[in-house]
C-alpha positions as CSV (number, residue, x, y, z in Angstrom):
1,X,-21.7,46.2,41.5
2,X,-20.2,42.9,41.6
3,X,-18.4,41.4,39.2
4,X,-18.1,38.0,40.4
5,X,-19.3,35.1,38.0
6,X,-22.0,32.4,39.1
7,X,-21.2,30.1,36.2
8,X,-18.6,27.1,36.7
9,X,-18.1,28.0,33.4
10,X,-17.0,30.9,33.1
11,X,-13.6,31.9,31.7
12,X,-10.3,30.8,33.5
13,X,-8.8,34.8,34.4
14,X,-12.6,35.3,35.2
15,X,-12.6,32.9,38.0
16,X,-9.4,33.7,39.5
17,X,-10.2,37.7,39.3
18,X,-13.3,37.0,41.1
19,X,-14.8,40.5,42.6
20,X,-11.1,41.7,43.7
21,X,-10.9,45.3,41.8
22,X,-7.0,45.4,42.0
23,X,-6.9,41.9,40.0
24,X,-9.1,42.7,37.8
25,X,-7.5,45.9,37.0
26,X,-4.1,44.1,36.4
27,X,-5.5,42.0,34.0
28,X,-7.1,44.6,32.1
29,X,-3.6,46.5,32.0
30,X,-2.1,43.7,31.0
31,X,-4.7,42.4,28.5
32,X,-4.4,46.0,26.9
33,X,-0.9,45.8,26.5
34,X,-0.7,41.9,25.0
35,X,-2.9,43.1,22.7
36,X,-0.6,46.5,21.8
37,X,2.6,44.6,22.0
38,X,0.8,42.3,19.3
39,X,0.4,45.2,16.9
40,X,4.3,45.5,17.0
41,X,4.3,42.2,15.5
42,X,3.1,43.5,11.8
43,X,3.3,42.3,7.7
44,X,3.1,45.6,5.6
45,X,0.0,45.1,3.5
46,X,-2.1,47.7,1.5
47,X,-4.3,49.6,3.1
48,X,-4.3,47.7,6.4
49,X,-1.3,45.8,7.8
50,X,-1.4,42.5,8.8
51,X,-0.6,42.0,13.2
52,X,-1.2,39.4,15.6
53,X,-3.9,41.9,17.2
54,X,-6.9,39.3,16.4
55,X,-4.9,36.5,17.5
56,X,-4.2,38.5,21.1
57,X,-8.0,39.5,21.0
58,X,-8.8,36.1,20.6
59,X,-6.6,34.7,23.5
60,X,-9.0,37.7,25.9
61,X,-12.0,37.1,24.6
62,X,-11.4,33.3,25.3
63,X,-9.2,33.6,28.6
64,X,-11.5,36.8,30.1
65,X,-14.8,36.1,29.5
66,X,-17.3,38.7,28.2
67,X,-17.2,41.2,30.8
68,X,-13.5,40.8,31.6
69,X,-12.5,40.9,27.9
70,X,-15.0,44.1,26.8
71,X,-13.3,46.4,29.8
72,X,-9.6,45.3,28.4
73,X,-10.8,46.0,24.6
74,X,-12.1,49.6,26.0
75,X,-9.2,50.4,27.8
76,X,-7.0,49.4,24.7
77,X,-8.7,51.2,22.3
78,X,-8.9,54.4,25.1
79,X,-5.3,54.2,25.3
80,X,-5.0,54.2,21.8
81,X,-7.5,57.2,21.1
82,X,-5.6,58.6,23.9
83,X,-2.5,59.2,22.2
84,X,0.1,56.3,23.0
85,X,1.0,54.3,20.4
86,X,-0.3,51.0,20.8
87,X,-2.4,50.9,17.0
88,X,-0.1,49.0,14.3
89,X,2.9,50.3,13.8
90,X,2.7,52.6,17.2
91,X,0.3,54.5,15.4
92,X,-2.3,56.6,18.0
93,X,-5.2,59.1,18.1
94,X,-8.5,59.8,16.9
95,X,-7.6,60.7,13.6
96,X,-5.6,56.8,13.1
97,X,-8.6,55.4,14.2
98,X,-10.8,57.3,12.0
99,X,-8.8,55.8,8.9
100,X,-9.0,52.7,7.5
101,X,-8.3,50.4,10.5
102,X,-11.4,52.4,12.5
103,X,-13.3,49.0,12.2
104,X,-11.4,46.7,12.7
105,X,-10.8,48.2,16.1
106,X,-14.4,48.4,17.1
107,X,-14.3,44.5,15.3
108,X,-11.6,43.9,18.2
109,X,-14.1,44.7,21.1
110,X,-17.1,42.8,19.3
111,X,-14.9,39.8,19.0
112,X,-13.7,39.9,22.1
113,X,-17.0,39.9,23.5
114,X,-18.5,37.5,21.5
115,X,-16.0,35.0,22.1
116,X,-16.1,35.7,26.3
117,X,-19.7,35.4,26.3
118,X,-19.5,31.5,24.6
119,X,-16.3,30.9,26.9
120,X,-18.6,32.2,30.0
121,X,-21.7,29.4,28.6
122,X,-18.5,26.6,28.2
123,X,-17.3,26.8,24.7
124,X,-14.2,26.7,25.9
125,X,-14.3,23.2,27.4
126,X,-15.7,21.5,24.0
127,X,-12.8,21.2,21.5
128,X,-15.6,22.0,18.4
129,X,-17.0,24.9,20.0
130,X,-14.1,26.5,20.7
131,X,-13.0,26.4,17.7
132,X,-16.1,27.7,16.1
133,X,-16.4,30.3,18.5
134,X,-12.6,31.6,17.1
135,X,-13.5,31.7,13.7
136,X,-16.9,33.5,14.3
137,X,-14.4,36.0,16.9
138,X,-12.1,36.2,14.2
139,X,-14.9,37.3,11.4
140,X,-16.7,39.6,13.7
141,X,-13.2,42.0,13.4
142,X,-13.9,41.7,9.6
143,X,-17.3,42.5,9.5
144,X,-17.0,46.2,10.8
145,X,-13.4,46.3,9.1
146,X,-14.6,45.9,6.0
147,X,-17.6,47.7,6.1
148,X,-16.0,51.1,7.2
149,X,-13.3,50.7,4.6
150,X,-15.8,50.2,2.1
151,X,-16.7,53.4,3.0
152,X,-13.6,54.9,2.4
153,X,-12.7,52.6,-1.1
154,X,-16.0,50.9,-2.0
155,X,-17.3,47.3,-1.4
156,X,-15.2,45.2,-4.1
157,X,-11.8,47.3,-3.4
158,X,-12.1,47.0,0.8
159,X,-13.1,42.7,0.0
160,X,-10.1,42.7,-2.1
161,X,-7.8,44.6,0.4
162,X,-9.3,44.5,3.8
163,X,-10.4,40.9,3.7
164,X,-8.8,38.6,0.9
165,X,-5.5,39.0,1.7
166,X,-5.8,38.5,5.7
167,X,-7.4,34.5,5.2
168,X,-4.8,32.8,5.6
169,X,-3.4,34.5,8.2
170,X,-6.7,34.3,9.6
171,X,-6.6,30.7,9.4
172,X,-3.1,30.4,10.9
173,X,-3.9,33.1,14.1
174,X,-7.6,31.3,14.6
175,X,-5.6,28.1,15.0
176,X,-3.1,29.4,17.2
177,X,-5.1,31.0,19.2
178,X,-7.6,27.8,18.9
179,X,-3.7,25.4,20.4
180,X,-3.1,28.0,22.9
181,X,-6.4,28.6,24.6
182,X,-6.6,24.7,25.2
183,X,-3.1,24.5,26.8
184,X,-4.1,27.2,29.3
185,X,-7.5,26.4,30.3
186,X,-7.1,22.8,31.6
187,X,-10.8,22.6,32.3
188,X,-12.0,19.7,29.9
């Protein structure tokens, strides 16, 4: 199976990986590990903390491209389930993931993808687009997020926790992500 791209537009680390496995495996490694050394980065918040994940899975959705971006999202998350601590905090495992961050890790892979699929059809190279297609990224973590913790706390208390309190920093990581995706992919 080949994974090269037949698009022009497709996303910059897409074009340079091209079909070479060992490249494309590095970037996946490294993607996996941007996006755990973001958890590091965390503001303590009830009952899910606040990291520059989304803002990391924004920058590989948007840099990777669909296909590119979806492998490093699994590999994370396998990682993860697998026991190192890459989850906020250097938390791991099955049961971490089956708390109430579960979906806004699966929301990390849907983003991810989302957002590589517009940057494979160009969104990157339109300054609108690409910002749309950040925000939409950046609410496709919420979506699943809050709907598994609603299951946990109900709708009104996982709104009020699990979504309320992240928009501004929503704002702020959707607009550095937005700044930083358009100094490293000089296509426009």
């Amino acid at each position: 199976m080949s994974y090269t791209t037949s698009t022009p537009h497709a996303a910059p680390l897409a074009r340079l990986v091209g079909s070479s496995a060992l490249r494309r495996a590095g970037v996946v490694l490294l993607g996996s590990w941007l996006i755990a050394a973001s958890a590091w980065i965390e503001v303590p918040m009830y009952p899910v903390p606040m990291t520059m994940q989304t803002y990391a899975v924004l920058l590989v959705g948007a840099l990777c491209g669909w296909r590119l971006a979806s492998e490093t999202l699994v590999a994370y998350l396998a990682q993860g389930l697998a026991g190192l601590p890459l989850f906020a905090g250097g938390n791991a495992g099955l049961l971490y993931a089956m708390g109430p961050t579960g979906g806004y890790l699966l929301g990390f892979l849907l983003a991810a993808a989302f957002i590589g699929w517009l940057a494979d059809q160009g969104w990157n190279r339109h300054y609108g687009k690409l910002a749309v297609s950040l925000v939409v990224g950046h609410l496709l973590v919420f979506v699943p997020g809050v709907a598994w913790l609603a299951q946990l706390i109900g709708f009104e208390k996982a709104i009020a926790a699990g979504f309320v309190p992240f928009i501004l920093g929503t704002v702020l990581k959707s607009a550095l992500a937005y700044a930083s995706v358009v100094a490293l992919d000089r296509r426009r």
